[in-house]
C-alpha positions in Angstrom: 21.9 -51.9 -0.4 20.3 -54.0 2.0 19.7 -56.9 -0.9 23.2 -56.6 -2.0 24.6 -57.4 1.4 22.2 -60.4 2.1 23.2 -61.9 -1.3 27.6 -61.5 -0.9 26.6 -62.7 2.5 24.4 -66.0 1.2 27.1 -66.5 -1.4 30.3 -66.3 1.3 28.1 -68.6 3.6 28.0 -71.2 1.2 31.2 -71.1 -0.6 32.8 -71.6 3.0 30.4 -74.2 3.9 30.6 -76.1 0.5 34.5 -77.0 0.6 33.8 -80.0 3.2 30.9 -82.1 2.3 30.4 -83.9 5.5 30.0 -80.8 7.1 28.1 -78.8 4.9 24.5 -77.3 6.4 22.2 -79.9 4.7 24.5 -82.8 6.1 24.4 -81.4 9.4 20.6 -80.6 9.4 19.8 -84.0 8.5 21.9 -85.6 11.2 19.0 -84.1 13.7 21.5 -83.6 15.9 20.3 -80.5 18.3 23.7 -79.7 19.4 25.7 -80.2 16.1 22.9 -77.7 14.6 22.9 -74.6 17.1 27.1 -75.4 17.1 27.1 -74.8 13.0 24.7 -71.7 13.6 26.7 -70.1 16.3 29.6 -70.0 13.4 28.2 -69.2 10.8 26.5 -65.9 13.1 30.0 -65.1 13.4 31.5 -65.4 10.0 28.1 -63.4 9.6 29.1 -60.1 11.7 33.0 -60.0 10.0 31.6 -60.2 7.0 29.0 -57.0 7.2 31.8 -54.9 9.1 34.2 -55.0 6.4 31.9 -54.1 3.9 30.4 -50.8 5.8 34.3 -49.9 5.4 34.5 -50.7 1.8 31.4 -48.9 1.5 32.8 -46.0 3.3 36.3 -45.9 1.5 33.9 -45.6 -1.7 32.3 -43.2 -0.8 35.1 -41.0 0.5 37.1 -41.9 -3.3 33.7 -41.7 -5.8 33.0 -38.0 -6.0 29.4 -39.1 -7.3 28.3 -40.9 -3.9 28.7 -37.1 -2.5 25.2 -36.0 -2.9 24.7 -32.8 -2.1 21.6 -31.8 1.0 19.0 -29.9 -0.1 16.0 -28.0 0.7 12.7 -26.7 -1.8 9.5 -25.1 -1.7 6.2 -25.9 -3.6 5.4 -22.5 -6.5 1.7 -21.6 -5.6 0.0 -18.9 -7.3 -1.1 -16.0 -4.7 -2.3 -12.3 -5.3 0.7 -9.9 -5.6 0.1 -6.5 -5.2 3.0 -4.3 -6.4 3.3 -1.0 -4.7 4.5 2.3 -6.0 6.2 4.0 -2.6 5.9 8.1 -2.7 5.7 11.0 -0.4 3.3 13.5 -0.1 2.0 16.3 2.5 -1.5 16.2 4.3 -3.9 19.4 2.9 -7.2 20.7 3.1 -9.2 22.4 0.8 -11.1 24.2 3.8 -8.0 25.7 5.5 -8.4 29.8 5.1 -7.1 33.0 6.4 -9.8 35.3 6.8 -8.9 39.1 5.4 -11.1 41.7 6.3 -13.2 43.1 3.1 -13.8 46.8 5.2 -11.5 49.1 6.6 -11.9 50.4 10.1 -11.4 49.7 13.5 -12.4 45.7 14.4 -14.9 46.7 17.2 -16.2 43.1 18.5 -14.6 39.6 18.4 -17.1 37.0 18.7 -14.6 34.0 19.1 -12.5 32.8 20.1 -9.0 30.0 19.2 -10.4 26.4 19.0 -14.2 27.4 18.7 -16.2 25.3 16.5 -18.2 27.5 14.2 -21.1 27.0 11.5 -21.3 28.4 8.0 -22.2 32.4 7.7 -21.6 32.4 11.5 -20.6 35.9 12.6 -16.7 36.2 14.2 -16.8 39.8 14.2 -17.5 43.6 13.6 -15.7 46.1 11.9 -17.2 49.8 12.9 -19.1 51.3 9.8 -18.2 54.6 10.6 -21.3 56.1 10.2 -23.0 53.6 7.8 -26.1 52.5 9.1 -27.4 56.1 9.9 -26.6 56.7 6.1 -28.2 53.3 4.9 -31.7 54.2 7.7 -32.4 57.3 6.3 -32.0 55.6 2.4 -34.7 53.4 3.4 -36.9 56.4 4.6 -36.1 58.0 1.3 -36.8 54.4 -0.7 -40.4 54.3 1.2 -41.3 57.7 0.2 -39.8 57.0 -3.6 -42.2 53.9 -3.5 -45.3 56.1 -2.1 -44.9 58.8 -4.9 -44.5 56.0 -7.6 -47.8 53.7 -6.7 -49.9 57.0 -6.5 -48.1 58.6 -9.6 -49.0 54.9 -11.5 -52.6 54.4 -10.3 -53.0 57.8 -11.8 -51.6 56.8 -14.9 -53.7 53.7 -14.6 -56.8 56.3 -14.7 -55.4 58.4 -18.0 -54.8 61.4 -15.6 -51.4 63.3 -15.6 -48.7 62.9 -18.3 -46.4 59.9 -18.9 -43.3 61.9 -18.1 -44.4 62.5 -14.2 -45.2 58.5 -14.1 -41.6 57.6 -15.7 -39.9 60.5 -13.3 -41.4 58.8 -10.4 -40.9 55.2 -11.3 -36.6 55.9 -12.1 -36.9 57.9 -8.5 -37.8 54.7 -7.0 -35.6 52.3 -8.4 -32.5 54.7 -8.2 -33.6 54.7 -4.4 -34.2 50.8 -4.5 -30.2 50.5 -5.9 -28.7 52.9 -3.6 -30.1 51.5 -0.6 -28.7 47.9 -2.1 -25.3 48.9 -2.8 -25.3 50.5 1.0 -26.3 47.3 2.5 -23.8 45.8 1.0 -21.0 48.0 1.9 -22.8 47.7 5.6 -23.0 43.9 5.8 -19.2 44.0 4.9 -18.2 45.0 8.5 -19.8 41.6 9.2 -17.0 38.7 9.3 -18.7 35.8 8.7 -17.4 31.9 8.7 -16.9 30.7 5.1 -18.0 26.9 5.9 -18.3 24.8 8.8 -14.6 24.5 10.9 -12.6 24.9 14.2 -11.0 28.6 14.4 -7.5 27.5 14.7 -6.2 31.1 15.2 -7.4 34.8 16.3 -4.8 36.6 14.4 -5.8 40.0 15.2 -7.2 41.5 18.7 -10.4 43.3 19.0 -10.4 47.2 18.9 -7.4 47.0 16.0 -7.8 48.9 12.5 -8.0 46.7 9.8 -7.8 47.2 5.6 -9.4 44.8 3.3 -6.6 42.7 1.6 -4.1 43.2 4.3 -5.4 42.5 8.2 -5.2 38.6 8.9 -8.3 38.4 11.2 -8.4 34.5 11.7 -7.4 31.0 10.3 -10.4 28.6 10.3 -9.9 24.8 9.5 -12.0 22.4 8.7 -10.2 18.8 9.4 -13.0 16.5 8.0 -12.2 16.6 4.0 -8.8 16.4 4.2 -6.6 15.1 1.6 -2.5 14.3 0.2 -1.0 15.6 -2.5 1.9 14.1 -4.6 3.8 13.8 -7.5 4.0 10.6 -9.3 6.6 10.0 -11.9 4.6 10.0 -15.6 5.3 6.6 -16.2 2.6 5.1 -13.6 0.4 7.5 -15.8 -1.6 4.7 -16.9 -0.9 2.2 -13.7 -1.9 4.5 -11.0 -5.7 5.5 -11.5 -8.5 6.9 -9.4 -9.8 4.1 -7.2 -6.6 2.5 -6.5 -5.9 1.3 -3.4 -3.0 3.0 -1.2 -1.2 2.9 2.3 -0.8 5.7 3.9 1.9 5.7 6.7 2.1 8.2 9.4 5.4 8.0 11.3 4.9 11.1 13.6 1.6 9.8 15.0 2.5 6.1 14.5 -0.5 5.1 12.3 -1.1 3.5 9.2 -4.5 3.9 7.4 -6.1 2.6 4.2 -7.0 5.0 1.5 -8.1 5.4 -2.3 -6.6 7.9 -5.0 -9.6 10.2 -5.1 -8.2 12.1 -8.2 -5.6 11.7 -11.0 -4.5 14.9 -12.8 -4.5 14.7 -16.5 -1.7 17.1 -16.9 2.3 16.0 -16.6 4.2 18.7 -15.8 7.0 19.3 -18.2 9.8 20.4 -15.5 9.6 17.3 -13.9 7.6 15.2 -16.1 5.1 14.1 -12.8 1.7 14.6 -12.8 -0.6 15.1 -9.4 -2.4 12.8 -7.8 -4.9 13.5 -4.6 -5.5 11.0 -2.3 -8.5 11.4 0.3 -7.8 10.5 4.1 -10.5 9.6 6.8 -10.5 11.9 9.9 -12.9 10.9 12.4 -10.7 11.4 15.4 -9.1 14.5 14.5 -5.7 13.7 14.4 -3.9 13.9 11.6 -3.2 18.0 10.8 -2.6 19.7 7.3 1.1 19.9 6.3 1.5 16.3 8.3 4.2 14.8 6.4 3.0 11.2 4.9 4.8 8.1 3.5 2.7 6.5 0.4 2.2 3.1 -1.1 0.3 3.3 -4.0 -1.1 -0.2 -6.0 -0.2 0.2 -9.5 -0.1 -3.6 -10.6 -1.8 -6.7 -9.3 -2.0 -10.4 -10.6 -4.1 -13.1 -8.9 -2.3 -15.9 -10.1 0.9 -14.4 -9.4 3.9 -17.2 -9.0 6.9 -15.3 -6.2 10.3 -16.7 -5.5 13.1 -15.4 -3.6 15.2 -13.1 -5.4 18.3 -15.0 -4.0 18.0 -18.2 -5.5 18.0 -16.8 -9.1 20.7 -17.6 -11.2 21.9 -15.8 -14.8 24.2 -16.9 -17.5 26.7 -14.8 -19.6 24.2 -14.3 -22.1 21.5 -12.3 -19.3 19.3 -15.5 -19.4 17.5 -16.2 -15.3 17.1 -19.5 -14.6 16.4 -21.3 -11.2 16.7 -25.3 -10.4 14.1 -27.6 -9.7 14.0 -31.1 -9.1 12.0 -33.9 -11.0 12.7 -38.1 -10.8 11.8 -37.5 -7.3 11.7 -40.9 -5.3 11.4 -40.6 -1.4 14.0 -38.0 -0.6 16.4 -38.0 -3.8 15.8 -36.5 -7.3 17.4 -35.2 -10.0 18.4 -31.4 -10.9 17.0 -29.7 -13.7 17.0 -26.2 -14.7 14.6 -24.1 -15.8 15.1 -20.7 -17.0 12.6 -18.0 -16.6 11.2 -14.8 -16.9 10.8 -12.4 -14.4 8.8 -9.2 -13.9 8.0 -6.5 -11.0 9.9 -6.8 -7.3 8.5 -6.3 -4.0 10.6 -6.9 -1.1 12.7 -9.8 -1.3 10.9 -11.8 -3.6 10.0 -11.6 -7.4 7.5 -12.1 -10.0 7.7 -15.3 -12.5 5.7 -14.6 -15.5 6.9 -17.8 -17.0 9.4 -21.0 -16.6 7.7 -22.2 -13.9 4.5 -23.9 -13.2 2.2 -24.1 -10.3 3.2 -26.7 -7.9 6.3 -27.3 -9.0 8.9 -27.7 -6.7 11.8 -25.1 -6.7 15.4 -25.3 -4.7 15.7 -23.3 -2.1 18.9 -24.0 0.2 21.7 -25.4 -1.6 20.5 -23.6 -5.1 23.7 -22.1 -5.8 26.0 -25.5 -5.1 24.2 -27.8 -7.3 23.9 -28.7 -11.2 21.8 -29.3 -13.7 21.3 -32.9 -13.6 23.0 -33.9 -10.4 21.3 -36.5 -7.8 20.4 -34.7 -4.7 19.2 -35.6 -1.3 16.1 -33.5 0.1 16.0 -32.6 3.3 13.0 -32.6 5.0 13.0 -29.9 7.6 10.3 -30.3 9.8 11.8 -33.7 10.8 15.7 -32.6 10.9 17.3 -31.8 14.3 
């Protein structure tokens, strides 16, 4: 523009200056004459000014008239390929597999409570002790009985050893041992059942039942013991992530009672879809090193079921579609300085996260996509980029 108004300014300069010859610049320059020179200057400088403000208003009219000099302001953005992780969003309950109601396997009266609510206990440690009712005297004098069943048998086989007395008084005495040996194990049994003992290492979160109650196998809660270190989340995830969502796939788990967010793993993935729902289970194990997080803790889930590491995302916004379903976007290309062209590009999307979209083709890496103004332009208009770190 710049050239075009130096050359109608060079051209009006010498058509006014050629009409007298005596007068033109040459005539006057080779007069020497200092003051004829700077006079012929100081007219031309005006002629000069008229002549560039009337054409910034010609220039204006036109472009106020000529619908093409309206280019339209733009922004755009570079396509660079990232990781995108897609995320399956559930929710599931905190559980334990170590979280038990202890039921008495003896009837009688619950004689001695060893512990006591929020104890920590060891496996096979005793909680308490049901009254045997007579029992142990029973079970003591079995052992006598057992001892002198084992004393008759030894003699009764070294003499068998030896050939002396018959076979029958050797087999009598060796059944009369062992039918001794069995009843005095079944007793035991029955006696070390008025022991309660802790099934596996835990905290007893509750004494259900007070000391000097009667309790019946099956029936009496005596305590609830918990053991907060394996703990896990259940859910149910729809049947067609049965392939997507695998063990070992990373998930966020999301707390909003306690505020906290941890990273987890799928631990397990059931094999079985359940036809009333058509969901199959997945178990998901959570860290619990500080003790906070309870079962039945209610749990929001992000589970990774897709990634690609040379994943192109756009906004979802600036995607366009014709009446025939087609997506297409608009980029730019004949790009000098800050003006280019339009083109569009149509495309293929895939999986959503957020505001922003997969392109699994139609675009490339590095090329530059329209961002602001994409829905005002067309495909092969001139546009003017805006360059918005330098913009006020």
């Amino acid at each position: 523009m710049k050239y075009i108004y130096s050359l109608i300014l060079v051209t009006f300069l010498l058509s006014s200056c050629g009409g007298d010859k005596t007068k033109s610049v040459e005539d006057i320059i080779a007069t020497n004459n200092l003051e004829l020179i700077r006079k012929k200057k100081a007219e031309l400088d005006v002629s000069s000014q008229e002549i560039l403000s009337k054409l910034k208003q010609l220039e204006k009219s036109i472009k106020n008239l000529d619908p093409q000099e309206k280019v339209p302001l733009i922004t755009t953005f570079a396509a660079k390929e990232s990781v995108f992780n897609h995320f399956v969003e559930l929710q599931g309950n905190v559980n334990t597999k170590q979280n038990l109601v202890i039921y008495p396997e003896f009837s009688g009266v619950l004689s001695r409570v060893y512990v006591k609510k929020g104890q920590k206990v060891s496996k096979g440690q005793i909680l308490a002790k049901i009254d045997d009712g007579g029992l142990s005297q029973q079970l003591s004098q079995l052992k006598i009985q057992s001892d002198l069943a084992k004393t008759t048998f030894e003699r009764q086989e070294r003499l068998w050893n030896q050939k002396i007395g018959s076979e029958i008084q050797y087999l009598q005495a060796k059944a009369a041992y062992e039918g001794q040996l069995e009843a005095t194990k079944q007793l035991q049994q029955q006696v070390g059942k008025t022991l309660v003992r802790a099934p596996f290492y835990g905290t007893i979160d509750d004494v259900i039942t007070d000391q000097g109650s009667v309790v019946a196998p099956g029936q009496s809660q005596l305590f609830r013991i918990v053991n907060l270190d394996d703990m896990y989340i259940e859910t149910d995830v729809p049947e067609r992530y049965v392939s997507d969502i695998i063990e070992g796939k990373e998930v966020k788990v999301d707390f909003p009672v306690l505020g906290k967010e941890i990273d987890a793993k799928v631990r397990q993935a059931g094999n079985f879809i359940n036809p009333a729902n058509r969901t199959f289970k997945v178990e998901i194990a959570i860290p619990n090193k500080d003790i906070a997080i309870k079962p039945n803790l209610t749990a929001k889930l992000k589970i990774n079921d897709y990634t690609n590491k040379n994943a192109i995302l756009i906004p979802q916004s600036i995607i366009s579609e014709n009446a025939e379903g087609q997506q297409y976007v608009y980029t730019i290309t004949d790009k000098i300085e800050n003006k280019a062209k339009v083109k569009r590009e149509f495309i293929e999307t895939g999986r959503t996260q957020g505001d922003y979209i997969e392109v699994l083709s139609g675009i490339k890496n590095g090329e530059e996509i329209i961002d602001e103004g994409a829905r005002s332009v067309k495909d092969g208009q001139d546009v003017k980029i805006l360059d918005l770190n330098t913009s006020n």
